[in-house]
Every structure is written in structure tokens, then in C-alpha cells.
C-alpha positions as CSV (number, residue, x, y, z in Angstrom):
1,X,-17.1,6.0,24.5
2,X,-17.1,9.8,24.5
3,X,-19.9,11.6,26.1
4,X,-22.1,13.8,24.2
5,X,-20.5,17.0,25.1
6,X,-16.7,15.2,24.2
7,X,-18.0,14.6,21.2
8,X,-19.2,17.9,20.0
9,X,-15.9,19.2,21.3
10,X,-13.7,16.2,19.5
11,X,-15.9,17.2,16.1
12,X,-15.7,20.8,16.6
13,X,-12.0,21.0,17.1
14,X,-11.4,18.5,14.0
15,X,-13.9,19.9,11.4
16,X,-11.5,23.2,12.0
17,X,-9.2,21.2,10.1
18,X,-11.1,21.3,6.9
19,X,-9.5,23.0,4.1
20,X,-6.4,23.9,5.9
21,X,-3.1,22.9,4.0
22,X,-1.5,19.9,5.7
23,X,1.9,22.6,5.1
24,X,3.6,25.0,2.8
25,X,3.8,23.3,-0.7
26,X,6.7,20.6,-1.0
27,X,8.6,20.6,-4.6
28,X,10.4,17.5,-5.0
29,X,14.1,17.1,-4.4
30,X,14.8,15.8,-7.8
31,X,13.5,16.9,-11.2
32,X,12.1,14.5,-13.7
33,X,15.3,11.9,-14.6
34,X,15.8,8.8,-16.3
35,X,17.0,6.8,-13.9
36,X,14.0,7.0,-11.2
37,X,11.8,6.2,-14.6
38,X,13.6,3.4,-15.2
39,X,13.3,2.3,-11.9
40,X,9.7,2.5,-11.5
41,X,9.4,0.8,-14.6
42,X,11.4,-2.1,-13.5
43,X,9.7,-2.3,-10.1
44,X,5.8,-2.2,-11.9
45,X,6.9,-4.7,-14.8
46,X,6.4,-1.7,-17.1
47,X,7.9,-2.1,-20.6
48,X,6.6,1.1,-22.9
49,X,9.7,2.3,-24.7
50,X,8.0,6.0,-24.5
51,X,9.1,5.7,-20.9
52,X,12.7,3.5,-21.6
53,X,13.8,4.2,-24.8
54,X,15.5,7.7,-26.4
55,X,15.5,6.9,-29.4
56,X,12.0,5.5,-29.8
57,X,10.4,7.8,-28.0
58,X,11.6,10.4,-29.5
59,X,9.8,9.4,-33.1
60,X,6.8,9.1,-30.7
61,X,3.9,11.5,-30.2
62,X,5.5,13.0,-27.2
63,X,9.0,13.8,-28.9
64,X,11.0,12.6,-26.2
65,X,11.1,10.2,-23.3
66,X,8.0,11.1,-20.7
67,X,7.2,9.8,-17.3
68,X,4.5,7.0,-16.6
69,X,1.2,9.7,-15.4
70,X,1.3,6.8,-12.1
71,X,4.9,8.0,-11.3
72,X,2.9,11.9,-10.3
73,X,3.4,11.3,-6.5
74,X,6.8,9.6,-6.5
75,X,8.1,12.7,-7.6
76,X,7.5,14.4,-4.0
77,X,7.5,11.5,-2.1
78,X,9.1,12.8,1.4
79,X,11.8,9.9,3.3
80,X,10.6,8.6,6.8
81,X,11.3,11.4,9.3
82,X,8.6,12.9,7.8
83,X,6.1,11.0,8.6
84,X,7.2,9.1,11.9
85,X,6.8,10.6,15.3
86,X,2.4,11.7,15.4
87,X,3.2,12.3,19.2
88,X,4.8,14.5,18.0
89,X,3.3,16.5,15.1
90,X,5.0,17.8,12.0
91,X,2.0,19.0,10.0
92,X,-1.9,19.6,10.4
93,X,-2.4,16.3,9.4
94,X,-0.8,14.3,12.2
95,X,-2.3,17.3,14.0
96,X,-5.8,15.9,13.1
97,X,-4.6,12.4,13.5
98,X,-3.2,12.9,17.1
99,X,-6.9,14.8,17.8
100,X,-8.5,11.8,16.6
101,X,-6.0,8.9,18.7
102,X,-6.3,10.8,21.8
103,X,-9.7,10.3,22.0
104,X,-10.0,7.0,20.9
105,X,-10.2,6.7,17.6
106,X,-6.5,4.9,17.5
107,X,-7.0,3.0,14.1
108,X,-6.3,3.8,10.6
109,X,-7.0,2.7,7.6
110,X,-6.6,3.3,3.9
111,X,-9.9,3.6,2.0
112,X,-9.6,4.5,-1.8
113,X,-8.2,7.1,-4.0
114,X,-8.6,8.9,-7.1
115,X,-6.1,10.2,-9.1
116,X,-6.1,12.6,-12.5
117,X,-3.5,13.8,-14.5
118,X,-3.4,16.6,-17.0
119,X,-0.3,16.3,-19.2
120,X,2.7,13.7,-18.9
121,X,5.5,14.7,-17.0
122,X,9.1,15.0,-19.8
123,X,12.5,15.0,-18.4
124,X,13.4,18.4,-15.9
125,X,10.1,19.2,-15.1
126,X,9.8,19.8,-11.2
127,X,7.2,18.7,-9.6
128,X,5.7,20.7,-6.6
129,X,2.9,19.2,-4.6
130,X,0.1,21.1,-2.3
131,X,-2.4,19.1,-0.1
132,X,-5.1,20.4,1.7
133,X,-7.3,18.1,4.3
134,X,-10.7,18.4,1.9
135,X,-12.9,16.7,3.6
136,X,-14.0,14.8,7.0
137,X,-16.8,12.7,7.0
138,X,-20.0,12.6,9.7
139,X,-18.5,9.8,12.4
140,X,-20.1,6.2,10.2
141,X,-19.9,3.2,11.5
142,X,-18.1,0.4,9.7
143,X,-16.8,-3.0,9.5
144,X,-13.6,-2.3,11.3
145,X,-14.8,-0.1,14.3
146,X,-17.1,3.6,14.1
147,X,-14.9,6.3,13.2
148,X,-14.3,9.5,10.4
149,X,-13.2,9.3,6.4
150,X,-10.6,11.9,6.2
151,X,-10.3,13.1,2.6
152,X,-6.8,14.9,1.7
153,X,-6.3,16.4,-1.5
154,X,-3.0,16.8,-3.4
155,X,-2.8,19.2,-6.6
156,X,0.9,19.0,-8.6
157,X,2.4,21.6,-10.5
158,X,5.6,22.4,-12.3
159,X,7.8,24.6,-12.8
160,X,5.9,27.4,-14.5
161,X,2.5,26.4,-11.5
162,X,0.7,24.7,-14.6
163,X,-1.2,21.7,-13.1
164,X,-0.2,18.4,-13.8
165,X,-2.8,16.7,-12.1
166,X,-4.2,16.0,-8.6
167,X,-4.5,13.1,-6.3
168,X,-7.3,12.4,-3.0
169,X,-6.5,10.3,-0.3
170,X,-8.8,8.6,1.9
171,X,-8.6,7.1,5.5
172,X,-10.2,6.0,8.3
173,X,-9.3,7.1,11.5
174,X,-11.6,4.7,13.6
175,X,-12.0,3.3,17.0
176,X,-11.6,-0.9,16.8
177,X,-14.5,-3.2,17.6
178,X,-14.0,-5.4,20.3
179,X,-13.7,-8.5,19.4
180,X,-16.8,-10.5,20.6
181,X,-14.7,-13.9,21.6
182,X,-13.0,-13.8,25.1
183,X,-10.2,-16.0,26.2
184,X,-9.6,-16.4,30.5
185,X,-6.5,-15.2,31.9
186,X,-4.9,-17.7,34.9
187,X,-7.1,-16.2,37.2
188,X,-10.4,-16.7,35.4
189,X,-11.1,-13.1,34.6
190,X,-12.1,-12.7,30.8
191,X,-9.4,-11.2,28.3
192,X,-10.1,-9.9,25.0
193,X,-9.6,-12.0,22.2
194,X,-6.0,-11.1,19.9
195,X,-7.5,-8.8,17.1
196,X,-7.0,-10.9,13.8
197,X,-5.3,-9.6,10.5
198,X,-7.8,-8.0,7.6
199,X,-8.7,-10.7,5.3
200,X,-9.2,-9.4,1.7
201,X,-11.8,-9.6,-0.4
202,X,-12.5,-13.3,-1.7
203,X,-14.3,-13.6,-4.9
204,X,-15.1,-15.8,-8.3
205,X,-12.0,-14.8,-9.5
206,X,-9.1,-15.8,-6.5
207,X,-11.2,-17.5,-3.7
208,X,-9.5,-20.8,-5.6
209,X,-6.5,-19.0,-4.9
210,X,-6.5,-18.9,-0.8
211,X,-8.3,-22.5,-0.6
212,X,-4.9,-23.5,-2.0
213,X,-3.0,-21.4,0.5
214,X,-5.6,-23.0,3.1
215,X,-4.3,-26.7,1.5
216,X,-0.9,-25.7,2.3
217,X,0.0,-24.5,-1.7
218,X,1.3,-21.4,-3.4
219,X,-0.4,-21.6,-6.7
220,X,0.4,-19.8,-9.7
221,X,-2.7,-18.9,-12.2
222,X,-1.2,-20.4,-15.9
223,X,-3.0,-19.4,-18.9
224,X,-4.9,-22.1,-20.8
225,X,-4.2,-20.8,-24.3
226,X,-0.7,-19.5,-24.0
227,X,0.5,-21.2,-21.2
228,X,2.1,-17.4,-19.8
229,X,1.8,-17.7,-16.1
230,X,0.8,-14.8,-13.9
231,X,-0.1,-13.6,-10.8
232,X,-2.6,-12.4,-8.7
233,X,-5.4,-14.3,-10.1
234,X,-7.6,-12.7,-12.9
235,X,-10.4,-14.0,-14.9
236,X,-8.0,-13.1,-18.5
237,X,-4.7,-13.8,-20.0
238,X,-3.1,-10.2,-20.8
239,X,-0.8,-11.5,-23.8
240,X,-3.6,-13.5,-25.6
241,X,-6.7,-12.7,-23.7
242,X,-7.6,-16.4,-23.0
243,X,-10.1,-16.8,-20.4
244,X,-9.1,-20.1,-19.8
245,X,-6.7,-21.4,-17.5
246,X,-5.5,-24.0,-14.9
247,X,-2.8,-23.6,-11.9
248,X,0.5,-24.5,-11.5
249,X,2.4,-25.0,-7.6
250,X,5.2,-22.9,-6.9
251,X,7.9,-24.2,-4.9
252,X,7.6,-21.1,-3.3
253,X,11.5,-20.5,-4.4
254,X,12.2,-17.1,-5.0
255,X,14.8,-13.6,-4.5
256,X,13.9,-10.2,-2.9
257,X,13.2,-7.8,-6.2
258,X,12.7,-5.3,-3.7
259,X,10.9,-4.4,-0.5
260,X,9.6,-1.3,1.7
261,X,9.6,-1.6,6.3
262,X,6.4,-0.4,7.3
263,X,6.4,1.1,11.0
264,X,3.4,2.9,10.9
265,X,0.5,3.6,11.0
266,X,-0.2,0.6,13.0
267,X,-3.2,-0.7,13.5
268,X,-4.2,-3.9,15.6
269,X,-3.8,-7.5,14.5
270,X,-0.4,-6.9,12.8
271,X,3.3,-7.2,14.2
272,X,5.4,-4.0,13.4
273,X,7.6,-3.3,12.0
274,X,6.5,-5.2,8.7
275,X,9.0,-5.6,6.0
276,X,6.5,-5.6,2.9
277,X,8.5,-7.2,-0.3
278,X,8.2,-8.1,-3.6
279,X,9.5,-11.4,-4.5
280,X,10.9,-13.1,-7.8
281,X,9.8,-16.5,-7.7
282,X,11.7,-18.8,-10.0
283,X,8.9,-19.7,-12.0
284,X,9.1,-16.4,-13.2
285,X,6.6,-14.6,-11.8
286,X,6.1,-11.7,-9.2
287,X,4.4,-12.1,-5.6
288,X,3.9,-9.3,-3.2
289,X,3.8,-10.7,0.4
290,X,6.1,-9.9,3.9
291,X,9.4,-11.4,5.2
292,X,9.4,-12.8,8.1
293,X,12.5,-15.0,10.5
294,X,14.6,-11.9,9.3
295,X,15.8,-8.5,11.2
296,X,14.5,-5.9,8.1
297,X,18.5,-4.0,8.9
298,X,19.8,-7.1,7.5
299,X,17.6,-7.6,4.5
300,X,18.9,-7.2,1.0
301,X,17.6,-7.0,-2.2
302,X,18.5,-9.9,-4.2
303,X,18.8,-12.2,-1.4
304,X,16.8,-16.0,-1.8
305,X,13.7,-16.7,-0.1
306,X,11.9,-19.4,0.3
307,X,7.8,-19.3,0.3
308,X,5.9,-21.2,3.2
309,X,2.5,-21.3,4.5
310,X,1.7,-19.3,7.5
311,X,-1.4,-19.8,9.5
312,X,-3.0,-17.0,12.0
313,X,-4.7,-17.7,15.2
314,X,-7.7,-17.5,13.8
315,X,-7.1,-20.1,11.1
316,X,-6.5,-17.8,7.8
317,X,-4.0,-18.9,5.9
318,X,-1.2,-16.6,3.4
319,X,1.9,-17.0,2.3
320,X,5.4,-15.5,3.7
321,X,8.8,-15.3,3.0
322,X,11.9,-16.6,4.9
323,X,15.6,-16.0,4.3
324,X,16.8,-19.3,2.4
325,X,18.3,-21.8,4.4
326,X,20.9,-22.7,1.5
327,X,22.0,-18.9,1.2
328,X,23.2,-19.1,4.8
């Protein structure tokens, strides 16, 4: 813990940050394009021909193809290099962020965000994005450890500096609660327990859900008027709106549709590098989880997978995805 006069110098030096621009303003490397549309709309299951279709679209309100308003950030997204390396800072937000893991506060955590847009984006527009670090919270004290909201705020622009919209970003920077449970080394001298993984939020609608995965099962949610499957759990059928429903077990068969390597931030209970994917299953529906048994340079999209039932230390149970042995 920080003394009391460490701590007026930690929060002096970091409320500094507020309103500062994280950098200059970044315009994407690519303008608006078909391709990149298309494949976000592949990648999200989106199917609106104002967003896939010429010819339709352009009988449409908007005269032409347009860009789903969700697709605002992708369009300044910056690769890896950019964001790897907080020992050594590239910007005044890993600035802020190396200020705050100095002294302790080595977590992060993604909050919330809000997002608005003001027109949709048609094909050439550039997109230029300019975030400022908006806002840092009093140090609260929360579930995962006591620690400070940092709020960032991204406004886009095109070509011409009309807005298009804006985006905040929320996270935690906080330091981890020790756990309360102690295991004994050889020598008898108390060690702190593993941290365990976040569980997520369990409710009326999906606790069902993770009991299967607790039962060893990878259920899929099927639709009790229509019989359309889907996945994650939700209380109504989006092609018929039936609220009624029963479950179906997966064999847990499935191919990489495509997939993202995490390295950081890093926080405790997980093992990094993570290779986050989203998986085809054969029944025909989608399933975000993590590939494991599998070096992420030699994962490829479209390669089988095959579902099991992985158990933490602490007893939670989730599903995870392994190469195929058959595809070997």
C-alpha cells in the first residue's frame, strides 16, 4: 500500500493526464472499401444488402453501398507494435498506464463503452480518429481489487473534419485483491492462492447454460417454435420471436472461422498469450471461446477443432478448443 504522501503524488502526477491527447490524430491507412465491409459482415453474421449489395443499395435511402455505423473504429484500428511494449511508452496513455503499474496498480480491466455515430460512413470516406484521456475517476474500490476508471474518448472525422461520431472507453487500472485462501509451500510457509479466471455474469437467461458445461456438455439453445438454433443463450428466437425453446448437445465439432492472439494487457488468473477464436460448429452455429494444445504461429483459419470441457482450479467449468486429432 502507498503511503499517504505516495498517494497524493501518484494522483497528482496522473490527474495531469486529464484531457491531454493520448497523440497527434491517427487517419486510417485505408479509406472506406468493400472488401473490409464485407469482411466484417462475414465475421458479425451481418447480412443487410445496404452493406453487401451494389445494386440494392443503390435503390436504397442511402444511394449506394454504406458501412455498418459498428465498423467506426475498425477503420483506424492501429496493428500490434502499437500497443505492445508499456515499459516502454509510445503515447500518453501507456504513459498513464506505466504511472499507474509502477505503483501497484498492475491490473486492467475493460469496463463499458459508449459509442454514437452521426452519419454512415459511404465508400472513400477516410476516417481520422482523435482520443483524448477524458476522465480519471476518484481511486473506488471494487470487486477485482481498489483502483481508478480511466475514461478515453475518441471523436472520428472525415475527410472534410465533419464528425462522424465518437466512441468512450473505459478501464480499470487496479491493484488485485489477495486472494483470501493460502496453500503451504514444502517448507510450511503460506503461499498465496493461484488467482482464478473472471467468471461472467450468470443469470435467468444462461445460468442453464454453464450447469451444462459444469455436467460436462456444450449445449446449443434451439428455438421451440422454429427449431433455428442459436447461440449465446437468450430469452427470444430472432427469426420468429418464440420465447420458447429447449437445448440441443453439440458434439463440440467445429473449424476456426477466425481468431485474434491476445498478449496483453494481462491480468492475473489467465495464461498469455491467449489465442481468442471464433469457431464454426457443425451444427451450424457460432461459438466464441480460446484454443488451446496449439502454438497460435501455427494456427490457421479453417482448421477443425474439436470442443471439450475444461475445468479451472477452482472448479469453473467452460469450453475450449483443440486442434482435431483427425486433421493431423
Amino acid at each position: 500500500m502507498l503511503s499517504a504522501e505516495k498517494k497524493k503524488e501518484l494522483e497528482e502526477a496522473i490527474y495531469a493526464f486529464v484531457g491531454k491527447p493520448i497523440g497527434p490524430p491517427f487517419t486510417g491507412r485505408d479509406v472506406v472499401n468493400e472488401p473490409m465491409i464485407r469482411q466484417w459482415c462475414d465475421a458479425m453474421g451481418e447480412t443487410s444488402p445496404n452493406y453487401l449489395d451494389a445494386v440494392a443499395a443503390e435503390k436504397s435511402p442511402h444511394g449506394g453501398i454504406v458501412a455498418p455505423p459498428m465498423m467506426l473504429q475498425a477503420w483506424v484500428m492501429q496493428g500490434w507494435e502499437m500497443h505492445e511494449g508499456y515499459d516502454e511508452p509510445k503515447n500518453e496513455e501507456h504513459r498513464l498506464h506505466k504511472l499507474l503499474t509502477d505503483a501497484g496498480y498492475e491490473g486492467v480491466l475493460g469496463t463499458d463503452t459508449e459509442q454514437s455515430f452521426s452519419r454512415y460512413l459511404r465508400l472513400g470516406d477516410a476516417v481520422t480518429a482523435d482520443t483524448v484521456i477524458e476522465h480519471i475517476s476518484e481511486e473506488k474500490a471494487t470487486g477485482a481489487g481498489v483502483g481508478y476508471f480511466i475514461t478515453t474518448r475518441a471523436t472520428f472525422t472525415d475527410q472534410n473534419g465533419a464528425e462522424l461520431g465518437w466512441m468512450t472507453f473505459r478501464v480499470l487500472k487496479f491493484i488485485p485483491n489477495q486472494p483470501q485462501q493460502a496453500a503451504s509451500d514444502d517448507d510450511g510457509a503460506a503461499q498465496p492462492a493461484k488467482p482464478a479466471r473472471i467468471k461472467p455474469p450468470m443469470g435467468h437467461d444462461n445460468s442453464w447454460w454453464w450447469q451444462a458445461c459444469t455436467d460436462g456438455k456444450i449445449q446449443i439453445q434451439r428455438c421451440g417454435g422454429c427449431e433455428k438454433l442459436r447461440h449465446p443463450p437468450r430469452p427470444m428466437c430472432g427469426a420468429c420471436g418464440s420465447m420458447e425453446w429447449d437445448a440441443v448437445e453439440s458434439s463440440g465439432r467445429g473449424t476456426l472461422h477466425t481468431y485474434t492472439v491476445i498478449h496483453y494487457p494481462q491480468f492475473p488468473g489467465y495464461e498469455f498469450p491467449i489465442i481468442a477464436a471464433l469457431v464454426d460448429l457443425e451444427e451450424g452455429v457460432r461459438m466464441m471461446s480460446s484454443i488451446s494444445g496449439c502454438d497460435y504461429e501455427k494456427v490457421e483459419i479453417g482448421m477443425p477443432l474439436q470442443g471439450v470441457i475444461h475445468e479451472d482450479e477452482d472448479g469453473f467449468a467452460l469450453p475450449i478448443f483443440r486442434p482435431r486429432e483427425d486433421s493431423q
